[in-house]
C-alpha positions as CSV (number, residue, x, y, z in Angstrom):
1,X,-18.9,-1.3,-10.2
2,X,-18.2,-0.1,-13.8
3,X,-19.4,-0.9,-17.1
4,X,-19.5,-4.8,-18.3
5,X,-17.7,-6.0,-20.9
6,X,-18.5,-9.1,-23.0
7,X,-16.1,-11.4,-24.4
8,X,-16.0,-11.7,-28.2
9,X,-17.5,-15.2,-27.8
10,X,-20.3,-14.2,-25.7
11,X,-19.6,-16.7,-23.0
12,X,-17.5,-14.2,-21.0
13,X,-17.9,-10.9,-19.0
14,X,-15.9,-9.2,-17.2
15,X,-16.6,-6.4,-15.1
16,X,-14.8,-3.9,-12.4
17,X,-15.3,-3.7,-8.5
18,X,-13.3,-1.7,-6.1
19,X,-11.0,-5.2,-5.4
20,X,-10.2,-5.1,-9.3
21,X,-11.4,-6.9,-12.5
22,X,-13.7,-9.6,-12.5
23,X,-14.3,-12.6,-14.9
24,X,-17.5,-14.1,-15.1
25,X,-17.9,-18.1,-17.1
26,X,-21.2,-18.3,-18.4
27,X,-22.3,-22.4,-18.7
28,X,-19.1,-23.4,-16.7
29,X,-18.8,-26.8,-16.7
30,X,-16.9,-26.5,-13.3
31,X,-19.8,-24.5,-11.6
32,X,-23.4,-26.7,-10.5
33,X,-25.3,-23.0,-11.2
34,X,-23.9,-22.3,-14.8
35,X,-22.0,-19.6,-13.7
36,X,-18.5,-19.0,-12.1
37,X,-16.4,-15.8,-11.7
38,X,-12.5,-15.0,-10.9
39,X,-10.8,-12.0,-9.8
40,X,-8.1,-11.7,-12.3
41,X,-6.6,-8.4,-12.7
42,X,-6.9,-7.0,-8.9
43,X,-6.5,-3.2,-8.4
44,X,-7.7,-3.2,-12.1
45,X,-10.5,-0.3,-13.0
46,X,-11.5,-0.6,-16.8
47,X,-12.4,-4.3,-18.0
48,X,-12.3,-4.4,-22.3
49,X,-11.3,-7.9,-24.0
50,X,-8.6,-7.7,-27.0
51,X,-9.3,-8.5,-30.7
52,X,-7.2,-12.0,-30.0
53,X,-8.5,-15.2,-28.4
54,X,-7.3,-14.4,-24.7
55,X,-8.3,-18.1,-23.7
56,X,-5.7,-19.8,-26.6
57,X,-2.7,-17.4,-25.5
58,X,-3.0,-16.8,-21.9
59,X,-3.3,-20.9,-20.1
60,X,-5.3,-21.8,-17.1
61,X,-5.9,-18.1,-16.1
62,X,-8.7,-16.9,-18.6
63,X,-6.2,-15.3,-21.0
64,X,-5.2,-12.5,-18.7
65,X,-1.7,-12.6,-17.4
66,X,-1.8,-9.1,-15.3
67,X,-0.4,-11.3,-12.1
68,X,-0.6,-8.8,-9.6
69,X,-1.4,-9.8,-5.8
70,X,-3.1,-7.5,-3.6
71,X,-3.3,-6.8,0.3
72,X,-5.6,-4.8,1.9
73,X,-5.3,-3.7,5.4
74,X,-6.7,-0.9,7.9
75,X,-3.7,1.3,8.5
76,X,-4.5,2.0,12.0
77,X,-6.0,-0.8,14.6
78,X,-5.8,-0.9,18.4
79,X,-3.5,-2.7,20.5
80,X,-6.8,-4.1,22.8
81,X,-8.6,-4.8,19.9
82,X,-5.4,-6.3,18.0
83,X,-5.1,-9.0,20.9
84,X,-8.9,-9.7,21.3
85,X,-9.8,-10.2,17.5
86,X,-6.8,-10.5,15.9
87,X,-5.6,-8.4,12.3
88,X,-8.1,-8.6,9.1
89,X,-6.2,-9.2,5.8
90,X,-8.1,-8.9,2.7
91,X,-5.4,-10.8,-0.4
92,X,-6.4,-10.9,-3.8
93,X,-4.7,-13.2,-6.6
94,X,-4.8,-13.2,-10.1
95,X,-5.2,-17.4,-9.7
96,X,-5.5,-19.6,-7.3
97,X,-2.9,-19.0,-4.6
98,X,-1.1,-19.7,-0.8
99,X,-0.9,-17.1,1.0
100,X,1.3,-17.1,4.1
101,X,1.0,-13.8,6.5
102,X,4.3,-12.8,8.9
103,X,3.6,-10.1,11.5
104,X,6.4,-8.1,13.0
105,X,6.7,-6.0,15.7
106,X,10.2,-4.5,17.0
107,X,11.9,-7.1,14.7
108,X,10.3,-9.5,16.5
109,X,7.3,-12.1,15.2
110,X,4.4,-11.5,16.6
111,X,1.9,-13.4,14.6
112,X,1.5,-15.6,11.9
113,X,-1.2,-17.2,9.4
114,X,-1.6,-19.1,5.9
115,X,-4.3,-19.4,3.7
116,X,-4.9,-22.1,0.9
117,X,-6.1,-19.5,-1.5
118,X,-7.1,-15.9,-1.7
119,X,-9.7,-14.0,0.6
120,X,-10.1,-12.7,3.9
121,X,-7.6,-14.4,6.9
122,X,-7.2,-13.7,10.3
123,X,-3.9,-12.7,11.9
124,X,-4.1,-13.6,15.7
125,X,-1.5,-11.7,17.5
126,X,0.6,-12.5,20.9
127,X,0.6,-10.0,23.6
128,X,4.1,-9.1,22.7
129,X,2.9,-6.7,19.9
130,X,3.5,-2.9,21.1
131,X,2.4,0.2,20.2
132,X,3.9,1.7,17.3
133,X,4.3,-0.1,13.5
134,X,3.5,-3.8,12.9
135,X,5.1,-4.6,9.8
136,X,3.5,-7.2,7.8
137,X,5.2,-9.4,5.8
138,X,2.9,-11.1,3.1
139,X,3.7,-14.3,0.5
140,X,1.4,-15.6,-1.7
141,X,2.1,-18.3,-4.6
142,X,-0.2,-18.1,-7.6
143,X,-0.4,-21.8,-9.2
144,X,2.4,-22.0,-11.8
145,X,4.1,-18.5,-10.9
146,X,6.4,-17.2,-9.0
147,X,5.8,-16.4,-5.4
148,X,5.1,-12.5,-4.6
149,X,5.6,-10.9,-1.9
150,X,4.1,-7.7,-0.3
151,X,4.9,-5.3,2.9
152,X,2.5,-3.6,4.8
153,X,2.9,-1.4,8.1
154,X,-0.1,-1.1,10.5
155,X,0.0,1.8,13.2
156,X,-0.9,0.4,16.3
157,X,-2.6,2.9,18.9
């Protein structure tokens, strides 16, 4: 985690993790504990707010327009593990997002999920999946912006 960094109002921090940037609200009116917190810049590594009022300029988002989605995946799973448990994806949006999930294997679907907003889904698989690369297809559709999509290749052992 790296240094914090307050807003120039004093109501704001934001803060970096290995997913990205973090915003924290202090006295949210939205949150019943005072405090809420967004990931809003993912892959982001050094948080530092700008000399102009981010929350006038940027809509419902904070201020911060870097709109990047992000997948993580393991790069390497096994096919008996694959059918018992399924395939992990870790998505991260700027906003609140869909996220819909396509697995291929051979050109051929093998497995499919969706999401109602960013976080950790499971990918259940058929027993058609083979050994070699499972190419995932992923879609996700931040609130107000346009739909990104992202392509990842598992090797399955």
């Amino acid at each position: 985690m790296g240094p914090p960094s307050w807003s120039p109002d004093g109501r704001r921090v934001a803060w970096a993790t290995a997913q990205g940037i973090w915003v924290g609200t202090i006295g949210a009116a939205d949150s019943c504990d005072g405090w809420s917190m967004q990931l809003v810049i993912p892959g982001g590594l050094e948080p530092d707010w700008g000399p102009a009022d981010p929350g006038a300029a940027g809509g419902g988002d904070g201020g911060h327009t870097g709109g990047a989605v992000a997948v993580d995946v393991k790069q390497r799973v096994r096919r008996s593990k694959l059918l018992r448990r399924g395939l992990p994806v870790e998505v991260a949006c700027p906003a609140q997002c869909a996220v819909d999930v396509v697995a291929r294997s051979r050109r051929r679907e093998v497995g499919r999920a969706h999401a109602d907003g960013p976080g950790r889904l499971v990918v259940p698989v058929s027993r058609k999946v083979r050994r070699g690369k499972l190419k995932l297809r992923v879609t996700a559709r931040p609130a107000g912006a346009a739909a990104q999509t992202i392509v990842r290749v598992v090797k399955v052992r």
